[in-house]
C-alpha positions in Angstrom: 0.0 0.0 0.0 1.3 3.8 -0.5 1.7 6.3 2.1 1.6 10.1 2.0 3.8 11.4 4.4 3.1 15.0 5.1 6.7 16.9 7.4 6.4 20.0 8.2 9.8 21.2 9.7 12.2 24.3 9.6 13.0 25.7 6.2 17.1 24.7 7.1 16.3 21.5 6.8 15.0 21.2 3.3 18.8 20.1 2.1 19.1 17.6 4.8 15.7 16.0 3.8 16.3 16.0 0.0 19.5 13.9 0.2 17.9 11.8 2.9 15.1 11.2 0.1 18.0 10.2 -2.8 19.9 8.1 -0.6 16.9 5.9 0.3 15.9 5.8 -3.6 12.8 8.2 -3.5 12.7 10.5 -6.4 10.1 13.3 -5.5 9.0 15.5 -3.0 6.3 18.8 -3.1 7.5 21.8 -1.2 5.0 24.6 0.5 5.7 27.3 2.8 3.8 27.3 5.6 3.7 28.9 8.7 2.0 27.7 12.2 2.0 27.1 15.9 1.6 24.2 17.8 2.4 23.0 21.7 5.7 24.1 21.8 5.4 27.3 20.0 6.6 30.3 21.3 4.1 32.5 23.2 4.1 36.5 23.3 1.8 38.4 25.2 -0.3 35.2 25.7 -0.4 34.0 22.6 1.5 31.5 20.5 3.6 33.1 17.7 3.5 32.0 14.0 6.9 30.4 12.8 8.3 29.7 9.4 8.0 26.4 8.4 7.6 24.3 5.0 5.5 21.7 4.5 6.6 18.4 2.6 4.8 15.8 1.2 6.1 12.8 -0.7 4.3 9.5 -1.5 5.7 6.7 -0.7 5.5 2.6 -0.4 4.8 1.5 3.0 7.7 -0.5 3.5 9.6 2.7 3.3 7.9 4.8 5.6 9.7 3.8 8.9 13.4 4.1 7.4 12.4 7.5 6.3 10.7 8.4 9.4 14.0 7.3 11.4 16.5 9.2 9.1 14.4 12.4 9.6 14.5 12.0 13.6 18.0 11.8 12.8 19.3 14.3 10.9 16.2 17.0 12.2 15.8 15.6 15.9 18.4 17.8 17.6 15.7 17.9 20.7 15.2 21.3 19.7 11.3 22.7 20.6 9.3 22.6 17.2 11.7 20.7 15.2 8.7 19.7 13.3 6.0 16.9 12.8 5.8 13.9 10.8 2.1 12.3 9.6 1.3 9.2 7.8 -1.9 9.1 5.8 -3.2 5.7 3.7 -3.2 6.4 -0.7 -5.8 4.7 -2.3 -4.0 4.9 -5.7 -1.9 7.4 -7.5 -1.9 8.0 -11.4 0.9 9.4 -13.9 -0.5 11.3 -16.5 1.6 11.4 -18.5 2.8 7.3 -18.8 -0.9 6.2 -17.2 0.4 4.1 -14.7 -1.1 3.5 -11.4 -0.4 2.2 -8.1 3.3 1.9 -6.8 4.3 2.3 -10.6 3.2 5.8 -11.2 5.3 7.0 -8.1 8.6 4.8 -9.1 
């Protein structure tokens, strides 16, 4: 089965992550800027602050989800507050357009 695995983590990072990606043999990644606050945001005047942060998604097979998750942890898990997040959401399918493949296929 395929997994989407949506990081979002510090902008520095991107570099790290990208060779990560090649050296475990997965070929694509989507990049968004982002910005966001979560439990161990900073807080001014009572409220959490907004941090720079890009958002990451890659599809991948399942079987390659926990190497990647452990490589990210660590090259990015320095113990640092809001190093990031990692989630793991199920892929029905995926389709190439341009070749028509499906399945593992259209992301190999």
């Amino acid at each position: 089965m395929l997994r989407k695995i949506e990081a979002f983590l510090a902008p520095s990072k991107l570099d790290v992550l990208r060779d990560l990606l090649l050296k475990q043999g997965i070929e694509g990644m989507s990049v968004l800027q982002a910005q966001g606050w979560g439990t161990r945001s900073k807080v001014k005047n009572g409220k959490p602050q907004f941090e720079e942060r890009v958002k990451v998604e890659i599809v991948m097979d399942e079987q390659q989800v926990d190497p990647f998750i452990r490589g990210v942890q660590s090259l990015t898990g320095d113990g640092a507050l809001g190093a990031g997040m990692i989630f793991v959401v199920p892929v029905e399918d995926a389709a190439r357009l341009s070749t028509r493949e499906s399945g593992k296929a259209a992301i190999l």
